[in-house]
C-alpha positions as CSV (number, residue, x, y, z in Angstrom):
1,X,71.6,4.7,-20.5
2,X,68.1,5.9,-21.4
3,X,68.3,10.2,-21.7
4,X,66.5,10.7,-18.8
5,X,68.5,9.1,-16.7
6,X,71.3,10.8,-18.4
7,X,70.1,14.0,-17.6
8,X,69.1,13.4,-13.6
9,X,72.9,12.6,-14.4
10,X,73.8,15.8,-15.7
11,X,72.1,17.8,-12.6
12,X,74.4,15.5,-10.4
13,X,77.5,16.6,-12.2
14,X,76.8,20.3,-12.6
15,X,75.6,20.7,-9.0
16,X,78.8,22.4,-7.7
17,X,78.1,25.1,-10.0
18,X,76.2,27.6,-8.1
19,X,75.7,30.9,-8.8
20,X,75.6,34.3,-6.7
21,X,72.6,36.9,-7.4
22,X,74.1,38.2,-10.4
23,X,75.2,36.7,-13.2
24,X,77.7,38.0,-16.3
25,X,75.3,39.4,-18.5
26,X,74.9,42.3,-20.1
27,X,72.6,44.6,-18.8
28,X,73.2,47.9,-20.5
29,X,70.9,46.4,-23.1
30,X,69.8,43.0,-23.4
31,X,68.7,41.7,-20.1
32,X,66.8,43.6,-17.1
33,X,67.5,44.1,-13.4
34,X,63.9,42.3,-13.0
35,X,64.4,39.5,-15.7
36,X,67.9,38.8,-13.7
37,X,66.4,38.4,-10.4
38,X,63.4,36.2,-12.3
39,X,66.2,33.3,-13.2
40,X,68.7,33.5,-10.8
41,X,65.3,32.7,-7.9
42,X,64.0,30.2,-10.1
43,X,64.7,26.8,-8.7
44,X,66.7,25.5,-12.3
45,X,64.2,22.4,-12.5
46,X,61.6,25.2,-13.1
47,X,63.1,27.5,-15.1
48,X,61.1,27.8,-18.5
49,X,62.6,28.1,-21.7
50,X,60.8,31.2,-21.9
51,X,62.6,33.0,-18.8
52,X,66.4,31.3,-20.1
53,X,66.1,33.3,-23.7
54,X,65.1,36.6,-22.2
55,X,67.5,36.8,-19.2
56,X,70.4,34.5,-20.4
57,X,70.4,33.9,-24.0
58,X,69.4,37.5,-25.0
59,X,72.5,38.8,-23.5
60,X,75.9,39.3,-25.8
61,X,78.8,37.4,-24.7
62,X,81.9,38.4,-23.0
63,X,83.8,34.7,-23.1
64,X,84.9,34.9,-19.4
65,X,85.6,31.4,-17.3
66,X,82.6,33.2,-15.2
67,X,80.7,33.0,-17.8
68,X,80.8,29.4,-18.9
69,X,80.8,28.5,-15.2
70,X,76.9,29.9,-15.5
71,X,76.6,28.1,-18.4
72,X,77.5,25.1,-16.4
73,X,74.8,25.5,-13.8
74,X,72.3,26.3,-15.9
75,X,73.0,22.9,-18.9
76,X,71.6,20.2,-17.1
77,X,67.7,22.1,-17.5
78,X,69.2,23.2,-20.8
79,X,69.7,19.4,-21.8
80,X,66.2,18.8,-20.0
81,X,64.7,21.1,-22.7
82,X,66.3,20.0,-25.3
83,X,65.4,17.0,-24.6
84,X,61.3,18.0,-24.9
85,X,62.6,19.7,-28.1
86,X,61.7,23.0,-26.4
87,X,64.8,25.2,-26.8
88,X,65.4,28.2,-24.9
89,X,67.5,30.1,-27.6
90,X,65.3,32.1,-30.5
91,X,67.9,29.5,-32.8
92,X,67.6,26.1,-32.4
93,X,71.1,25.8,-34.0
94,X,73.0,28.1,-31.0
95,X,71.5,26.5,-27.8
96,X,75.0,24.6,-27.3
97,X,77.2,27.1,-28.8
98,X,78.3,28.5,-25.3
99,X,79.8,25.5,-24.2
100,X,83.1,26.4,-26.1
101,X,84.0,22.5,-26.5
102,X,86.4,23.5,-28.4
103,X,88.3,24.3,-25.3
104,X,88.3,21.2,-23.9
105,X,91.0,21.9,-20.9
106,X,88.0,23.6,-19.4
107,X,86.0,20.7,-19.1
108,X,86.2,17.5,-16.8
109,X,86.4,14.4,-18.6
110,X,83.0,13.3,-16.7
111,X,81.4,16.0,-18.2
112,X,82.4,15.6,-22.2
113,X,81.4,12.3,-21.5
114,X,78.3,13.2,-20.7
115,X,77.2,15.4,-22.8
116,X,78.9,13.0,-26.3
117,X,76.4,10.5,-24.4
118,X,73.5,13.2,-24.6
119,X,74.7,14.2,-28.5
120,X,74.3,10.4,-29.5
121,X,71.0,9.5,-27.7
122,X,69.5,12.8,-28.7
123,X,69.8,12.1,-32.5
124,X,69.4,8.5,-32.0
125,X,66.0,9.4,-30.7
126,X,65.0,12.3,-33.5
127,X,65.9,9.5,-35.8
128,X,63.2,7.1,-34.4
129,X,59.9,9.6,-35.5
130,X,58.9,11.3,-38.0
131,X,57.9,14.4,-39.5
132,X,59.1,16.7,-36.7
133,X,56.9,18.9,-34.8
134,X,57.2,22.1,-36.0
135,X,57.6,20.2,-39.3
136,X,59.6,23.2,-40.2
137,X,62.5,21.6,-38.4
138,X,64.6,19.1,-39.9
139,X,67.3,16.7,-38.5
140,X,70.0,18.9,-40.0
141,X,69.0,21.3,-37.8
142,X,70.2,19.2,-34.6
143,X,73.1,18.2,-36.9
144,X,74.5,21.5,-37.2
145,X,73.2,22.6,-33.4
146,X,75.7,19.9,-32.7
147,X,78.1,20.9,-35.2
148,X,78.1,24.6,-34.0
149,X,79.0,23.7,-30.5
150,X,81.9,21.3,-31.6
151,X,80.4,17.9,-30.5
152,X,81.6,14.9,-32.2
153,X,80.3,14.5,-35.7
154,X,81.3,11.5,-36.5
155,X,79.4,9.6,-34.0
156,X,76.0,11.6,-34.7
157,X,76.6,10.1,-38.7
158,X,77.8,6.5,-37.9
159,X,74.1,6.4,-35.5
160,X,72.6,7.6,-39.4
161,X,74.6,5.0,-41.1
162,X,73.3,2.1,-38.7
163,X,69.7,3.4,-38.8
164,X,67.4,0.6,-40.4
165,X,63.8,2.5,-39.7
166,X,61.9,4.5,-42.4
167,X,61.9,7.4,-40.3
168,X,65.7,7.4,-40.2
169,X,65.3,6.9,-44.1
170,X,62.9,9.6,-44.4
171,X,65.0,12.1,-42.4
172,X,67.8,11.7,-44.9
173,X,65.7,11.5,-47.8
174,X,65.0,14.9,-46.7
175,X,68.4,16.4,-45.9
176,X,69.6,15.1,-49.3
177,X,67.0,17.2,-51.0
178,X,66.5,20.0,-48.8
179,X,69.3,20.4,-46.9
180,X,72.5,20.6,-49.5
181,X,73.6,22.9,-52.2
182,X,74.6,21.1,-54.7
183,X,77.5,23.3,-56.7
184,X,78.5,22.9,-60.3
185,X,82.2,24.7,-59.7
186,X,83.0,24.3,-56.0
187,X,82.3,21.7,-53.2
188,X,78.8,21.2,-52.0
189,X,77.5,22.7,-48.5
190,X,74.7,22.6,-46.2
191,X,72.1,25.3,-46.6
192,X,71.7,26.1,-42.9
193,X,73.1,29.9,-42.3
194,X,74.7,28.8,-39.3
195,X,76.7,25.8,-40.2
196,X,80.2,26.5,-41.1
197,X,83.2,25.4,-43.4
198,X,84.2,22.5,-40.6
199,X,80.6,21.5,-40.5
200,X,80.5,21.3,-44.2
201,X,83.3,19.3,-45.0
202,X,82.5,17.1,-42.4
203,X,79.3,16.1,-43.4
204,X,79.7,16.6,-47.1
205,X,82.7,14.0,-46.6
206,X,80.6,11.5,-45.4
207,X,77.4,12.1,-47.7
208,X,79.7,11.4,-50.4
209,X,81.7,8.6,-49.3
210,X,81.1,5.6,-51.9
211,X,80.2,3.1,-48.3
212,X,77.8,5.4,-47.1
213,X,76.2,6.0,-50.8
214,X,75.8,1.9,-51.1
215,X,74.3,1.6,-47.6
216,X,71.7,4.6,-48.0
217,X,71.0,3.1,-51.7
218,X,70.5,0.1,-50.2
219,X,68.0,1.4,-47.5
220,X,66.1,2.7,-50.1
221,X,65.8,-0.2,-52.7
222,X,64.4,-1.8,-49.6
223,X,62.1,0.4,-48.6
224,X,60.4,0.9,-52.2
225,X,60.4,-3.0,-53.0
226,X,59.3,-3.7,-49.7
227,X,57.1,-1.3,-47.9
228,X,53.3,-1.2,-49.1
229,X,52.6,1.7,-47.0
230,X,54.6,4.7,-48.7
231,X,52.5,7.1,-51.1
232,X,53.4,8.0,-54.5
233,X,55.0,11.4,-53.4
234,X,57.5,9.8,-50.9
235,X,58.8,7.1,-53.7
236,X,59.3,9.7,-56.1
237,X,61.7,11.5,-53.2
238,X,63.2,8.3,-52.3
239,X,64.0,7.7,-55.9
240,X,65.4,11.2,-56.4
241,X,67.3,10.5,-53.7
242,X,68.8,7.5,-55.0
243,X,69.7,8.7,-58.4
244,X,71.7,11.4,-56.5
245,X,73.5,8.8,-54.4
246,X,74.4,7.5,-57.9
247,X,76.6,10.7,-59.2
């Protein structure tokens, strides 16, 4: 199923959660009467990421069911944004971490299908072009947005793993540089503020496993002997790369 569809999908599913005039946010200092009233009259295929960050995101948390039943009404143009890489959340990293999927007795099994279905077509796709725009952003970014919000890892890595395109190559020549802290004394970790010890070891575990280190090495003897198109700069990364897959 292409993401599209997925997402028409989506505001299928999370139809039956409508909201009143008011929602549960806070008001005594993050959100406005005015931006309130802007969202909750917005029809939701409308509603820009602009308008979501000021009147929704902006606003602290109080964890109800109420809460993440807004959340619910509100995800399918949250995945729809996404989707455009247009995230309406001042942190790319945090636009999922509402869901709480780490309480999965408040979800239907449709909708964790769902959105694993979104997780793995999503990074499927980032892995398919590259640089990013911003070219500030790199795929461990939407690997630890993922991470944050308690999706399923594994899956994410094992699309990585069976990634045969230089721009998949070239995304994890770049998180092996760029995105890792490489310790002397105590186990490596990802560099991203936001990712956490779960994240870490998760990752880390599979950056380091000896399979995954042949099948990257691999990638990237293949790419240098074979592809006449790469610039002096981006074999030297790919072969820094490599001789770090070697330790």
């Amino acid at each position: 199923m292409k993401l599209d569809e997925l997402i028409e999908n989506s505001y299928r599913l999370f139809e039956k959660y409508i909201i009143g005039k008011t929602l549960q946010v806070c008001k005594a200092c993050c959100v406005t009467d005015e931006e309130e009233a802007r969202l909750v009259n917005t029809p939701i295929r409308t509603v820009s990421s602009q308008l979501l960050e000021t009147a929704y995101y902006q606003s602290a948390r109080n964890y109800s069911d109420r809460e993440l039943w807004e959340m619910k009404h509100f995800l399918p143009r949250v995945l729809e944004l996404v989707n455009n890489f247009d995230f309406p959340c001042h942190s790319t990293e945090i636009v999922f971490a509402r869901l709480d999927l780490d309480k999965p007795e408040k979800w239907t099994k449709e909708e964790i299908q769902l959105l694993t279905e979104f997780s793995v077509h999503f990074f499927r796709k980032c892995l398919t072009f590259y640089p990013f725009s911003p070219e500030s952003e790199r795929v461990g970014t939407y690997l630890v947005m993922f991470g944050v919000a308690n999706f399923n890892l594994k899956l994410l890595l094992k699309e990585w793993e069976n990634t045969d395109s230089i721009e998949g190559l070239l995304h994890f020549k770049d998180f092996v540089l760029n995105d890792i802290q490489y310790n002397v004394q105590s186990p490596y970790r990802l560099t991203n503020a936001f990712s956490n010890p779960a994240i870490d070891e998760e990752v880390i575990n599979w950056l380091t496993n000896k399979a995954i280190k042949r099948t990257f090495s691999a990638k990237i003897e293949k790419q240098i002997l074979e592809n006449k198109s790469l610039d002096e700069e981006t074999i030297a990364e790919l072969s820094r790369t490599y001789e770090l897959l070697q330790q």
